[in-house]
C-alpha positions in Angstrom: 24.7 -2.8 -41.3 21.1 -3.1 -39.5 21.2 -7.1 -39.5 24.5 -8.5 -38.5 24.6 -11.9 -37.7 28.0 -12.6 -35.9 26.6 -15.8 -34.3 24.3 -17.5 -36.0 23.9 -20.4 -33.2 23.7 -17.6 -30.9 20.8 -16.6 -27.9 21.1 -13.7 -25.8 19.8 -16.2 -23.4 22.4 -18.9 -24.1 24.8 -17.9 -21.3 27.9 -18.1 -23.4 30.2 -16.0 -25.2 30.8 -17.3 -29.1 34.4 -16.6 -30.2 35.0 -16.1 -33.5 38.3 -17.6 -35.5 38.9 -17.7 -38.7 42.5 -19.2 -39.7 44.1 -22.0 -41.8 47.1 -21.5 -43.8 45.5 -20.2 -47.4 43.1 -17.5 -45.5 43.6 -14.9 -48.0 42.5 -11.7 -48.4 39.4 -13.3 -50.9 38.3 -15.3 -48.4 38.8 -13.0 -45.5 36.7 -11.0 -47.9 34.1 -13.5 -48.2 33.7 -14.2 -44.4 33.0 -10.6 -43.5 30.7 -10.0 -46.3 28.8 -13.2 -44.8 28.3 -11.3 -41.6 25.0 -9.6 -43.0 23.5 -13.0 -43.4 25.1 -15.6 -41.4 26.9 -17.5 -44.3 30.5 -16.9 -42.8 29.7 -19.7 -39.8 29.5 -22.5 -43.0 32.9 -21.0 -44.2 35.5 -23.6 -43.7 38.1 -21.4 -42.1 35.3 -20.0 -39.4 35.1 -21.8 -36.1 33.1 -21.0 -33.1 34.7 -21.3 -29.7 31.6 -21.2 -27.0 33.0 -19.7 -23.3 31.9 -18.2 -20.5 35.2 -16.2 -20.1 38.2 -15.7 -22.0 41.4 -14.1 -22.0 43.9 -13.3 -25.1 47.7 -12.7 -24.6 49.7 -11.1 -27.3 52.2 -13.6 -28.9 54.7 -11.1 -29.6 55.2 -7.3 -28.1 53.9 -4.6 -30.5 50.6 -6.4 -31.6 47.6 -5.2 -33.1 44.2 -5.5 -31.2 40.5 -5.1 -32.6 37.7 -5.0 -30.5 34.5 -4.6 -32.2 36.0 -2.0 -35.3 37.7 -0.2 -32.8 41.6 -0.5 -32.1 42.6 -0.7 -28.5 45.8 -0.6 -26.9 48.4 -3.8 -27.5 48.2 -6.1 -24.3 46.1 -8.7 -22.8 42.0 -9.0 -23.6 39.9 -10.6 -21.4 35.5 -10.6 -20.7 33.3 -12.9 -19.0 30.0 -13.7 -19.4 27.7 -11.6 -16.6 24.0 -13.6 -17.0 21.1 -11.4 -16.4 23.2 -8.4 -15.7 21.6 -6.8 -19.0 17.7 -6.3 -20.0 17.2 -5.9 -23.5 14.5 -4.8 -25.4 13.5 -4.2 -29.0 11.1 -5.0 -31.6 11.4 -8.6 -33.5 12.3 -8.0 -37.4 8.3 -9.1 -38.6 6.8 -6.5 -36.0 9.4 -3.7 -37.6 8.5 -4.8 -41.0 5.0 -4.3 -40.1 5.0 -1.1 -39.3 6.4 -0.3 -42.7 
């Protein structure tokens, strides 16, 4: 999709990494369906089985051997995830969604 919003309460200048969780014992495939439809306009963060975890660095250890990892649509090898926040070690640039509309 061209407009994802993963982290609504999000900043590229916020200094912080927002984890994502959804889980609760009746996450079912409807309402895993539901949250990741509400990626293209924010609405999963209201869901009540979303919760945001704000970090500066984190590290995930498989619970049991054999597990299966995601990392941003892409499957990686099973095993132990971490990332840290690097501030200012990335310039971004790009237009804002009104000047792109403009140009329309």
């Amino acid at each position: 999709a061209q407009t994802n919003y993963n982290s609504p309460p999000s900043s590229l200048q916020d200094g912080v990494f927002q984890i994502l969780l959804v889980r609760g014992k009746h996450v079912g495939r409807v309402a895993m369906a539901s949250i990741l439809l509400g990626l293209d306009h924010g609405s999963h963060a209201n869901h009540p089985a979303a919760e945001f975890i704000e970090c500066v660095a984190y590290r995930l250890e498989p619970l049991t051997e054999g597990s299966y990892n995601d990392l941003d649509g892409e499957v990686i090898e099973s095993g132990t995830i971490q990332a840290q926040v690097l501030p200012a070690a990335l310039q971004v640039f790009g237009a804002s969604k009104r000047q792109n509309n403009a140009e329309k």
